[in-house]
N, C-alpha and C positions, 0 to 999 in steps of 0.2 A: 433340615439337617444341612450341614456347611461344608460338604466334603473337597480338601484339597483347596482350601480357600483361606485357611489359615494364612498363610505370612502376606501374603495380597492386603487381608484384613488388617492386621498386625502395620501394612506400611501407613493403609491410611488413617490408622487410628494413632503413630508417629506425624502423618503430617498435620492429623488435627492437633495434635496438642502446639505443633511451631503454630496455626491460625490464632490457637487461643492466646499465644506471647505475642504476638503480633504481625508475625512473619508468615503471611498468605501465602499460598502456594494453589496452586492447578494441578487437580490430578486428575488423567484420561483412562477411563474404564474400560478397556478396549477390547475384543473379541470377536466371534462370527458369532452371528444372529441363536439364542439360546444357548447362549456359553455360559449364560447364568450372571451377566453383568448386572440388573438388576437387583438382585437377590444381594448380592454382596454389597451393591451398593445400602437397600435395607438396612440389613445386618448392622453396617455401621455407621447410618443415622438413626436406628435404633436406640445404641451405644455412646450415643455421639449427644443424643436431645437432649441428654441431662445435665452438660455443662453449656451447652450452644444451641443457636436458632435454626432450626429447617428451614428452606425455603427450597420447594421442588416444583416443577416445568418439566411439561417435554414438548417436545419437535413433533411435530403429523406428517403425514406420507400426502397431505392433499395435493392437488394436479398443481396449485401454487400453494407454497408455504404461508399461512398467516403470517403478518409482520410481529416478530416479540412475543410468539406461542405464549413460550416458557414463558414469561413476566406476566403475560397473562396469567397463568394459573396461578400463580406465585403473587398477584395480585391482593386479593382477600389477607394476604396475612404481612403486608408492608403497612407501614404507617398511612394514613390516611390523606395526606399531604399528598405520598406518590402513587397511592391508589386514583390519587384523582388526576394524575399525570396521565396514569396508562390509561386510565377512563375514556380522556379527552384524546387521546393520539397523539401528546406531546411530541413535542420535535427533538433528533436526538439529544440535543444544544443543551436541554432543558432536563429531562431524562435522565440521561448519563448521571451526570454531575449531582443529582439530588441523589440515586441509589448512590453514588461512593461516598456522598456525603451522609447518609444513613449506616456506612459498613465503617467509615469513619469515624464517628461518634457512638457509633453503639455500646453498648457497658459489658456485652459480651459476644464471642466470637459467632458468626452466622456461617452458614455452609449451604451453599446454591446449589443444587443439584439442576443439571440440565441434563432430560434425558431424549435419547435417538439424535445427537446432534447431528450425525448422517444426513439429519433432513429437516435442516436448519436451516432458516430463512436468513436474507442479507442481513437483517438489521439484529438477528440473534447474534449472528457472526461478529458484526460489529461492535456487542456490548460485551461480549467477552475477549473480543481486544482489545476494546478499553477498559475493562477492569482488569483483564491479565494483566499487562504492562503495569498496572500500579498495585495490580497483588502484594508485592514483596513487604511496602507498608501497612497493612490492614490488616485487622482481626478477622479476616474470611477466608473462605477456601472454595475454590469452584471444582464442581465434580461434573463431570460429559462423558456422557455413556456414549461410545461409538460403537457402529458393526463395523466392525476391520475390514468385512468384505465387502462394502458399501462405499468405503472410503477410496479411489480411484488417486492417481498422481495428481489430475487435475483438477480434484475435489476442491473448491475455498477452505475447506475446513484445516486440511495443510498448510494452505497460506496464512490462515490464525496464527495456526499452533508455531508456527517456523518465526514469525514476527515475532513470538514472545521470548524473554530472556531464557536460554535454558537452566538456568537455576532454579529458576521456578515450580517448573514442568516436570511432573512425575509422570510416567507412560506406568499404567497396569494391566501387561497383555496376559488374557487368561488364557488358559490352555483345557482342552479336553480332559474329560477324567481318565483314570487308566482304568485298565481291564479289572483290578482289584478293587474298586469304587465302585464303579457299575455294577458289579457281583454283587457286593454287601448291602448298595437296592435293589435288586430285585430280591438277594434272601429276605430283604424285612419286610419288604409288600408281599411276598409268600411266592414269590414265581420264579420260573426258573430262568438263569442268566442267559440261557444257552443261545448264545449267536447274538445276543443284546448289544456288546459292544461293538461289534462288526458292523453291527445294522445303524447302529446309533452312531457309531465312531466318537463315541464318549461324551455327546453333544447334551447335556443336562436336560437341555429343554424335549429333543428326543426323546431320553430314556425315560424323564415323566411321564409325556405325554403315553407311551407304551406302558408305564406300568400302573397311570389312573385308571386306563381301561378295563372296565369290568370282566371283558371275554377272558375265558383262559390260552387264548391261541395267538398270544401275542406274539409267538416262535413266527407266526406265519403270515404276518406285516412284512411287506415291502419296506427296502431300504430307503425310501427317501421322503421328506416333509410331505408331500402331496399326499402319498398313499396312505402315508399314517394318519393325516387328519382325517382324509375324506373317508378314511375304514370306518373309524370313530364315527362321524356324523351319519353313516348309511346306517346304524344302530339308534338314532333317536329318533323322538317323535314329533311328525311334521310341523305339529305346532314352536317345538325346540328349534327345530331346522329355520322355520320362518323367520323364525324373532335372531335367529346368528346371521340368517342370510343381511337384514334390516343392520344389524348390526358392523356387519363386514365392508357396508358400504359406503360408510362412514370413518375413513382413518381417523386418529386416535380418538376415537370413542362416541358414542351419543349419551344425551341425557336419557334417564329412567323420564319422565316425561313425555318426550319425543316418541320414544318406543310407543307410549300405552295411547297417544293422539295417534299413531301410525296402524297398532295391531287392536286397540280395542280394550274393555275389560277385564282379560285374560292377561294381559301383558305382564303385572304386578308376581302375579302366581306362575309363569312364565320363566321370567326372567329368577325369583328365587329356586328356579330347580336349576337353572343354568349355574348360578352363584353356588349350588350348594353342590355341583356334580363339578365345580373348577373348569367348566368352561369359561366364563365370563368372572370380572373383576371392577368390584367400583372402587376408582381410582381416587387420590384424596380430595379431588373436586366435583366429586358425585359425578362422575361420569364412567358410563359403560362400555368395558373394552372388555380384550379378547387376551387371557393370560399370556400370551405371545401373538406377536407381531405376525410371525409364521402360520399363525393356525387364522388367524384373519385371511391373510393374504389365499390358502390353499381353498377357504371356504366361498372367496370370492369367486375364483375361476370356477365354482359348478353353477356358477350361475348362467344361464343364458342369458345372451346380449340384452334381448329384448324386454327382459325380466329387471334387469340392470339400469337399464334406463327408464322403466317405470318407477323403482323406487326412486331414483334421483329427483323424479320429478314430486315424488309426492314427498319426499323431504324437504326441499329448497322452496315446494309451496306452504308446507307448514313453517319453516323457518324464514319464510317475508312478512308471514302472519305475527312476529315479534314484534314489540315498540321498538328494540334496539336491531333490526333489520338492515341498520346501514351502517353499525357498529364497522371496525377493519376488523376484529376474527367473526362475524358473522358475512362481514360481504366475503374475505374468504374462501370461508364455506359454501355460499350460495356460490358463489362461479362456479366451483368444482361441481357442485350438484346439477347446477346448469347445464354445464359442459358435456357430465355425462348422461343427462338425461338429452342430449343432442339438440338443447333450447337457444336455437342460433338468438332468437329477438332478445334472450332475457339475458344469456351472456354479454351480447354487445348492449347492455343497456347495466349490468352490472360492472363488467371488468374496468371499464373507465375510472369508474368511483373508486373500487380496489387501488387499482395502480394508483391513481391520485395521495389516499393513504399510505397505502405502500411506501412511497418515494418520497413524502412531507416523516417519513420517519428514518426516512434514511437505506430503507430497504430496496434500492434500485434495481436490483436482480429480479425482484418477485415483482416489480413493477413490470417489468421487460416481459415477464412471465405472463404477465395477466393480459399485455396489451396482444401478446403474441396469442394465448387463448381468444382472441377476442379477432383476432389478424381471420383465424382459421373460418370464421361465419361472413368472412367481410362481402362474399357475393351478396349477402343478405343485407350490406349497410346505403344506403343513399350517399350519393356521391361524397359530400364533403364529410360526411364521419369515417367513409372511408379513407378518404386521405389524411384527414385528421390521426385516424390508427396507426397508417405507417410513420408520420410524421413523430407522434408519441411514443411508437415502439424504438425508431430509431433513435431518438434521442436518450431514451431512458436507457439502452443497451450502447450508447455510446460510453455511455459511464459504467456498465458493468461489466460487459461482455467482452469479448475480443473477435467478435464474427461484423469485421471492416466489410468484408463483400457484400453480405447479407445488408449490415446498414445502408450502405452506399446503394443497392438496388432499395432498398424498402426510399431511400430519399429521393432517388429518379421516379417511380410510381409516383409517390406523394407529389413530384411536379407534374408528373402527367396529368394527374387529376385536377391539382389545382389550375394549369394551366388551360383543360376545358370550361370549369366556372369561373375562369377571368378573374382569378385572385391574385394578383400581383405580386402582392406584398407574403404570403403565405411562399410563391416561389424564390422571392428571393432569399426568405429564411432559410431554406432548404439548402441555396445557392452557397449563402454562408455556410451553412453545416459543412456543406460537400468541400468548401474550401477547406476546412479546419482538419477533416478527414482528410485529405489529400495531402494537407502537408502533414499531417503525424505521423504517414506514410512512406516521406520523402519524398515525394511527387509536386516538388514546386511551382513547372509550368502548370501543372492541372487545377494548382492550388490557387495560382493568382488567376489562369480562366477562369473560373468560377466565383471569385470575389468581384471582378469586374463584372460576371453577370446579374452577379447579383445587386449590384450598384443600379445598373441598367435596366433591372425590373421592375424598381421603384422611384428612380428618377421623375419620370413625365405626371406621379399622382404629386396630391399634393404633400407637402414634406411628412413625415412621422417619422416614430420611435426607428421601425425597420431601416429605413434610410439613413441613418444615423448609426446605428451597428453596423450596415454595411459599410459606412467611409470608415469606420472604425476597423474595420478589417484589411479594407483596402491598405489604412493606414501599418497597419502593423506588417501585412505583407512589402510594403517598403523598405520602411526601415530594417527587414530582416536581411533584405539586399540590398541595404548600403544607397539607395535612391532617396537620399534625407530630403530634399527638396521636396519631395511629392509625400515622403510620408509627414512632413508639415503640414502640409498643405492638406489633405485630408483628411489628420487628425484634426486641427483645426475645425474646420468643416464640421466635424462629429460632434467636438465642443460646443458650439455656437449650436446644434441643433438639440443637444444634450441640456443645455440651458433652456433653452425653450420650453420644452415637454418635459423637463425636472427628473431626466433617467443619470441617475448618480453612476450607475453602476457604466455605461457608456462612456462617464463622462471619467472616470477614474480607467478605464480603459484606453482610450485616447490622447488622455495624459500623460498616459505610461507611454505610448506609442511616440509623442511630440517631442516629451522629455528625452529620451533616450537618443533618436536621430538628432536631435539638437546636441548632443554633448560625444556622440559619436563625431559627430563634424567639427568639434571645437567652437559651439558658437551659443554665443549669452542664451540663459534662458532657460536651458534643459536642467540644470539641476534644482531649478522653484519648482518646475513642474513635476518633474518626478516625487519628490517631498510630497506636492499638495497630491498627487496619487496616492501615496504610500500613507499619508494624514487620513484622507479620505476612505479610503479602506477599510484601515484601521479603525476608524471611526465608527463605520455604517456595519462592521463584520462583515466586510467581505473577503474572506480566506482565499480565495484564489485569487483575486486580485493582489489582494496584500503580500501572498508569494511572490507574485512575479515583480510586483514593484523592488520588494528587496532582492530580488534577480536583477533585474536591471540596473536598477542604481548602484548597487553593488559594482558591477561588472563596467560601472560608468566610473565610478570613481575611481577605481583600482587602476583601467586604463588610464588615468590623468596620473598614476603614482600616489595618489594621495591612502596610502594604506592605512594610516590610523581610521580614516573614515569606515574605510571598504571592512575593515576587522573587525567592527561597532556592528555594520548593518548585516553581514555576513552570519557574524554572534547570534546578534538579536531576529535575525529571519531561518536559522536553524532553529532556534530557539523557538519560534512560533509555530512552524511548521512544526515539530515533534508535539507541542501543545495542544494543535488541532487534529493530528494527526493526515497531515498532509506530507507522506511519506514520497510521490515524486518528488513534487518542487522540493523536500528536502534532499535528496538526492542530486541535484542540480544545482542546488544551492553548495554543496557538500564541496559536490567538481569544484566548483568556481572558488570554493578556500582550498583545494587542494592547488588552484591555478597564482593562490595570491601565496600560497608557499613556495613555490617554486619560484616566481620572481623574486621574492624575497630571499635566493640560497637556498632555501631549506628545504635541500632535493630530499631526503630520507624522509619527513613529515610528509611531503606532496606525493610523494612514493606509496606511502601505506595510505594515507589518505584516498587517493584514488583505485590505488589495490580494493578499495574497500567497499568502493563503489561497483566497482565492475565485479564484483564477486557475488552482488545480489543480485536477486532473479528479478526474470523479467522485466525489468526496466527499460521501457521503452527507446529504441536508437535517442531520437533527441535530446533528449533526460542523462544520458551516458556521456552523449560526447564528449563537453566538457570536461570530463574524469579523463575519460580515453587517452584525450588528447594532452591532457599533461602526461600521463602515463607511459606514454608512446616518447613525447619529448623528453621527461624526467630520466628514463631509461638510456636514450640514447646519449645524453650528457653523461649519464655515469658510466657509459662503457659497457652495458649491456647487449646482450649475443641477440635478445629476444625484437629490440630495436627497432631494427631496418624492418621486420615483417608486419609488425605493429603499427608504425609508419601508414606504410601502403594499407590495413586493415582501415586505419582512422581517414585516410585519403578517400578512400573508396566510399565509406560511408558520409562523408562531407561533400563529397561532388553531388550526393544523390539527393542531397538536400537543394543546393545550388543554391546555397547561403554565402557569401565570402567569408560570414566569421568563423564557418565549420572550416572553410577550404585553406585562405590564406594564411593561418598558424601554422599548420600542417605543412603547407607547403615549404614557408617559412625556414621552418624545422629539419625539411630535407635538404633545404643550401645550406644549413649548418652543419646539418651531417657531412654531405658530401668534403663541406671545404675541411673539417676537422680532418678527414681521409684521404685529401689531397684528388678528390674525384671532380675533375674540371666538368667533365661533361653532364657527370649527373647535377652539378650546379648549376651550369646554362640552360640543361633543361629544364629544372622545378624554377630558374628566371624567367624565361620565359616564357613558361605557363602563366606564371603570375600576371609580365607585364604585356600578356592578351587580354588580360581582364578589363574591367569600366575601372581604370585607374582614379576617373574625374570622382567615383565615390567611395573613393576609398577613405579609411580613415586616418588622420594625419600621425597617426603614430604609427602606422601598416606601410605607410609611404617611405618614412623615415628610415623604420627596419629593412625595409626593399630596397630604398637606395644606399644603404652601407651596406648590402651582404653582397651588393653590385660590384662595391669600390671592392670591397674585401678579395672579392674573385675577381676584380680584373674583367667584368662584363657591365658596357654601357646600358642602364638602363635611366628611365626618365627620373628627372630631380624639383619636386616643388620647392615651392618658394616659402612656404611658412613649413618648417619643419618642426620637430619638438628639442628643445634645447639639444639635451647629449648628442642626436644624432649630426644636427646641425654643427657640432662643433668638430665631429669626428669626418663628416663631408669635406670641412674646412679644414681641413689639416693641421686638427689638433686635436689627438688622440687622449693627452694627458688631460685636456678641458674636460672632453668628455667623460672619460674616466671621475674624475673630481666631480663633475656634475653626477655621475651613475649612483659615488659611494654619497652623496648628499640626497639623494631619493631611496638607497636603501637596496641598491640591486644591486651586489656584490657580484653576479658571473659576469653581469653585462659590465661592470667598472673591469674586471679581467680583461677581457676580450677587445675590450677596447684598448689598454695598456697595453697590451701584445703588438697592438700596431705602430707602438712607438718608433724613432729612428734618431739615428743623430747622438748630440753628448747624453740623453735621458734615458735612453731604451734601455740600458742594464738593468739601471736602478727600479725603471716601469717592468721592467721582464720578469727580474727577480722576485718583485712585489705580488706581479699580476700569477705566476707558477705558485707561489705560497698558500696565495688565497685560492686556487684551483684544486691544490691537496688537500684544502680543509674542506672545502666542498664535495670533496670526491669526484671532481669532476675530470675523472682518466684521462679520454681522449684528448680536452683541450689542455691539457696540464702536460704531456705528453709531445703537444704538440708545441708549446710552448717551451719545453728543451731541446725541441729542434729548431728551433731560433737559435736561442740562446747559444748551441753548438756551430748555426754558420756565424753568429756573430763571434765567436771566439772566447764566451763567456759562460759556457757549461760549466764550470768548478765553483762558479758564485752559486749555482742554482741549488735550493733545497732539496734537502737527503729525502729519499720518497718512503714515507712512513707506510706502515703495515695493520690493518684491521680501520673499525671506525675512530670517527674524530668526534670529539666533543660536540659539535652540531648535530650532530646525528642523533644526539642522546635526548636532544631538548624537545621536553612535549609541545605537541602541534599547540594548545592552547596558551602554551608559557607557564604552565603549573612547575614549581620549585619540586624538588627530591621530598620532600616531607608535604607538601599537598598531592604528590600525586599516591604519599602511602597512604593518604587522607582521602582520596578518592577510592581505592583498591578498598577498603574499609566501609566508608558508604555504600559502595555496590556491594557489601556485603548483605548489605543493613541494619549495620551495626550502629548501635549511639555514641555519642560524645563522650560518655562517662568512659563507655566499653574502648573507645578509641584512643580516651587518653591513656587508661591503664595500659594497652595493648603497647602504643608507642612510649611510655614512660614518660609522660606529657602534661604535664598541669591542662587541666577542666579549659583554663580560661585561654591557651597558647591553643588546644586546638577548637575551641569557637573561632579563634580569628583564622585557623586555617581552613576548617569551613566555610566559615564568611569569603573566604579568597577562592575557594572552587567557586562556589555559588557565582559569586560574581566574575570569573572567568571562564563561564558556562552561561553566562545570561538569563541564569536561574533563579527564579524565585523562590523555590524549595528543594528539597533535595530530592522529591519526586520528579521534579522537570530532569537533575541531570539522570538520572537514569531513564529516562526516556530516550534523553540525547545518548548516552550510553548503548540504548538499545539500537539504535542505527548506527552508532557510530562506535563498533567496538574495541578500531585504534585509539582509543583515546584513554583506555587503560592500556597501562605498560605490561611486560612481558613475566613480568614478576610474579608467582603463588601470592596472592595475599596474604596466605598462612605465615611466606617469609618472615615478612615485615620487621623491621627491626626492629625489639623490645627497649 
């Protein structure tokens, strides 16, 4: 019976039928443990299998989670093609993409049930945020049973669910029964309600459990899970007891099998009284579990310790006794049973293997898990497998976790050890690690000691692979502070030994490192190389490389002004990043077009752009700045209160890097401010910070802007000799050259600001000009300041009437989508077709293919799944508009 579950039911048999049209959707079964989410979920795959496919998984409470439980189970009833996927431990590369391509093609709608995802391993987490995000296109629907109370703020399962669009996302929180529910069971089972609900608090799984009990005295059960089960089990007979104990000690379930190798002849006859009295349940994969998770759990704690870890051990030695013993859900299992039967030699001779699976699946967190199961025996390991574990744990939790201290100690161990067996080459890996950690930290000096030690520990053997990612570090901690000479020089270095030993992945890293210091400095060279990185990359899949090359290069071009390029590779490296789902470097990437908006005027775009960034979570300081930092700038051009705080926020955090490219914009930024404010002193001051700096590496366009915000304020600071056009011309006193050179690259504030400095017969006509284009920028203070010219010159009445609300720039989408492609977009993210779009806009079929064809291609998409991906990260890039508006 289905009490008070009706409309719950009623939603999701509405969102199955949008699955079966083609418009997927996620819905979260949510509640506290026994709320009956299960059961409803039944109900309606039930209801559901006769127009669509089941496919049901669940999640284990094991010490680590199997990698891809759920797919497991779910296994047996996928096509044979991807059965042999999971079979083999496919990589997720390969995986992923075949299941969506099976929900793709299907001829009818499928419905995935994952249940307890509470206790979801990484790489479960994983596949349902890659098929959420592309839900919206598919005949399927995913359903995840969560405990509510399980679910903690800092659960991953949040950080799924919060990635996915919420369109998508149906939340179904159950709630307790009421006093009138719980009544009407106990009248049909014949007993009486009296103090039921109280006791139970309306908890379904409760009130069962108390009303299968055969006693009549179920008035006189204690109020909570424990007492209630263990009342129930002190009523059966030992041989029942045995085979639930055997049973409990095994999260989600054991094989009928197992059991009767464990308890003997009996097991068979055994086990049907348990099935036939509802304590036990074979699940659709013939597996034997416990009608709730609760009644497992209360049955486990009567167990004594030592009772506990005899059965572990006689299960993990019957499940080694398998052919598939090194399967990933049996290695799994065996650690756990290992673990708890206290088999220090068999865990550390297991968990390795685990984790290895683990992490080839993408599952990093359970890898971290297993090595750290594995950490806990380590007195029992010989030296170098000891250090081996921490060296493994560290790394694998450098990619999941966020416990820095914890790694950074697990990486010092690890050289301790290596450095009693004279492993050189083991500490200087380490040495790298500790660099890498150090600076994601902001701890620059700690970050280059360590790159240089790590240089230093493999020098004197003979060259290898190690040697070479270290100059490759060394390298990149150069050029991160502006020392381009040396980070040549041992990029290089990396290259030539990168060739040698055939490590692509070093050598596409050092490239990126040589490219970039070389085009930083202005000097031949650096943009082949960065190419043959980014070629490179792309070529071999290497996704984190291939980020950061289009970071670089990016960020390298757009410094030179050449925007057509930087807006290509920019495009096309959000574009990949959402494809792989390499959501920093997209975010980083994000910053740096919010950075190429801003130069380009288009402060309201670089506004919400970067708004946008810094409004999602946790994203590491580094990853941010860049947003930050135009954010901070962007605001203080427009006359915002929030500004000057913002300022010192983004200061503070670029000092702590002790990068010049975090620090010098920023600082930049504050003699602009000052001077727009007439603040002499705070201008000498952020001058002078600056020109304490290593001027000698600085970059020639940082120079430039340093020495005209000099001249500007009337404070001598030093002037090279090779400047970049505009500024060189505005040095030379000739502000309108400069100007004319700014609007021929395309930076309309800077062609302002320069005109302001005019004097003589032109300055009216530059004042006039330079104020005009400042209004339509919205750029207050110096527009502002700009009529206070104009006023000592005696020429306030030429000056434009100052208009009121936004200006047509303001309006124009960040990617350059027209008024009718971006209603074209609002439509798309609906997931609406062509046919439906053109009726909707009163549009012939063929006018809006080519407006499609124009999102597509000013999205760098290849389908309309990629923009909505891009969408899903970047939600300014729909307008502010109800799609529903849309004009017919």
């Amino acid at each position: 019976m289905l009490l008070e579950r009706e409309k719950p039911l009623e939603a999701m048999r509405s969102i199955g039928a949008l699955a079966e049209a083609g418009h997927g959707r996620v819905v979260v079964v949510e509640g506290e443990a026994g709320i009956g989410k299960t059961t409803l979920i039944r109900m309606f795959a039930e209801q559901a299998a006769v127009e669509s496919r089941i496919f049901w998984g669940w999640c284990e409470a094991l010490f680590t989670p199997r990698p891809l439980g759920p797919v497991h189970d779910m296994a047996a009833a996928f096509p044979p093609g991807i059965s042999a996927l999971i079979e083999e431990s496919a990589a997720q590369d390969r995986l992923f993409p075949a299941l969506l391509q099976m929900l793709q093609r299907a001829d009818s709608a499928a419905i995935l049930i994952f249940e307890d995802m509470h206790w979801a391993d990484n790489a479960t987490l994983d596949l349902v945020r890659y098929l959420g995000r592309r839900i919206a296109l598919l005949p399927a629907m995913l359903v995840l049973s969560v405990r509510s109370d399980e679910v903690g703020i800092d659960h991953a399962l949040r950080d799924v669910l919060g990635d996915l669009p919420a369109s998508v996302v149906t939340r179904i929180n159950l709630q307790p029964l009421s006093v009138e529910s719980v009544n009407r069971l106990a009248e049909e089972a014949g007993r009486s309600p009296q103090d039921l609900h109280r006791i139970t608090e309306g908890n379904p799984f409760f009130v069962s459990e108390l009303l299968s009990d055969g006693a009549q005295d179920g008035r006189r059960l204690p109020g909570s899970i424990r007492d209630a089960v263990w009342a129930r089990l002190s009523r059966l007979s030992a041989d029942v007891r045995a085979l639930l104990d055997t049973v409990s000690i095994t999260p989600g379930g054991i094989e009928p099998w197992l059991i009767k190798h464990l308890i003997g002849d009996d097991a068979n006859h055994i086990i049907d009284q348990c099935l036939a009295r509802g304590l036990l349940r074979l699940d659709e994969s013939g597996m034997l579990t416990f009608r709730h998770e609760l009644a497992r759990e209360a049955t486990l704690e009567r167990i004594a310790p030592s009772a506990q870890r005899l059965l572990h051990a006689r299960i993990e030695a019957a499940l080694a006794e398998l052919p598939t013993s090194q399967d990933a859900a049996m290695l799994s299992r065996r650690v756990h049973h290992a673990d708890g039967a206290g088999n220090g030699e068999r865990v550390l001779e297991l968990a390795p293997h685990a984790a290895r699976q683990a992490a080839r699946l993408g599952s990093h967190r359970e890898a971290a898990a297993h090595h750290a199961t594995a950490l806990r025996y380590v007195g029992l390991a010989a030296p170098e497998l000891a250090a081996q574990l921490h060296d493994n744990w560290a790394y694998e939790a450098g990619l999941s976790l966020r416990d820095y201290p914890g790694i950074i100690e697990a990486r010092h161990r690890a050289i301790a050890i290596w450095r009693q067996l004279g492993r050189h080459e083991k500490i200087s890996a380490n040495m790298r690690m500790l660099s890498r950690l150090y600076w994601r930290q902001g701890e620059g000096r700690l970050a280059e000691d360590f790159a240089d030690e790590a240089v230093r520990e493999v020098e004197a053997l003979p060259p290898g692979p190690e040697l070479a990612l270290a100059y490759s570090t060394r390298s990149q901690l150069h050029m991160l502070h502006y020392r381009f000479d040396q980070a040549v020089e041992w990029g290089e270095r990396a290259i030539s030994l990168s060739h040698r030993f055939g490590e692509i992945g070093t050598r596409v890293h050092a490239l990126n490192n040589v490219g970039t210091a070389l085009m930083f400095a202005n000097r031949p060279g650096g943009k082949e190389r960065l190419q043959e990185s980014l070629d490179l990359s792309l070529q071999h899949a290497l996704h984190d490389d291939a980020a950061r090359a289009y970071t670089n290069f990016s960020e390298c071009v757009a410094l030179e002004k050449d925007f057509d390029l930087a807006e290509r590779l920019l495009s096309d490296g959000i574009a990949y990043c959402a494809r792989y789902d390499l959501d920093l470097p997209a975010q980083y990437l994000i910053g740096r077009q919010a950075q190429l908006r801003l130069e380009q005027g288009r402060f309201r775009e670089a506004e919400s752009i970067a708004d946008g960034v810094m409004k999602q979570e946790e994203v590491p300081m580094v990853m941010h700045l860049p947003a930050m930092t135009v954010l901070a700038i962007v605001r203080m051009r427009l006359g915002d209160r929030s500004a000057p705080d913002l300022l010192e926020r983004t200061l503070k955090e670029g000092l702590q890097t002790e990068e010049p490219q975090r620090i010098v914009p920023v600082r930049l930024a504050m003699v602009e401010a000052a001077w727009l404010a007439g603040d002499g002193e705070a201008a000498a001051e952020n001058l002078a910070a600056l020109t304490a700096m290593d001027l000698a590496n600085f970059r020639p366009w940082d120079l430039g802007e340093l020495a005209v915000w000099g001249r500007r304020c009337g404070i001598a600071v030093p002037v090279s000799d090779s400047l970049p056009l505009p500024r060189a011309r505005e040095l030379a006193g000739d502000p309108l050259a400069a100007c004319e050179e700014w609007t021929r690259l395309g930076l309309p504030y800077e062609a302002a600001l320069s005109a302001l400095q005019a004097t003589g017969s032109q300055a009216e006509q530059a004042i006039v000009g330079a104020v005009a284009t400042l209004d339509r920028l919205e750029a207050k203070p110096a527009a502002q300041l700009g009529r206070r010219i104009a006023q000592r010159l005696g020429i306030a009445d030429r000056m434009p009437k100052t208009r009121r609300g936004p200006y047509s720039a303001a309006r124009h989408h960040p990617l350059g989508l027209t008024r009718h492609e971006q209603q074209v977009l609002e439509l798309i993210a609906q997931g609406i077709g062509n046919k439906e779009i053109a009726r909707r806009m009163s549009r012939s079929p063929r006018t809006i293919e080519h407006h499609v064809s124009a999102v597509l291609g000013k999205f760098s998409a290849a389908n309309r799944m990629e923009v909505l991906l891009r969408l899903r990260g970047e939600p300014w890039l729909l307008s502010d508009r109800d799609p529903s508006q849309v004009t017919r």
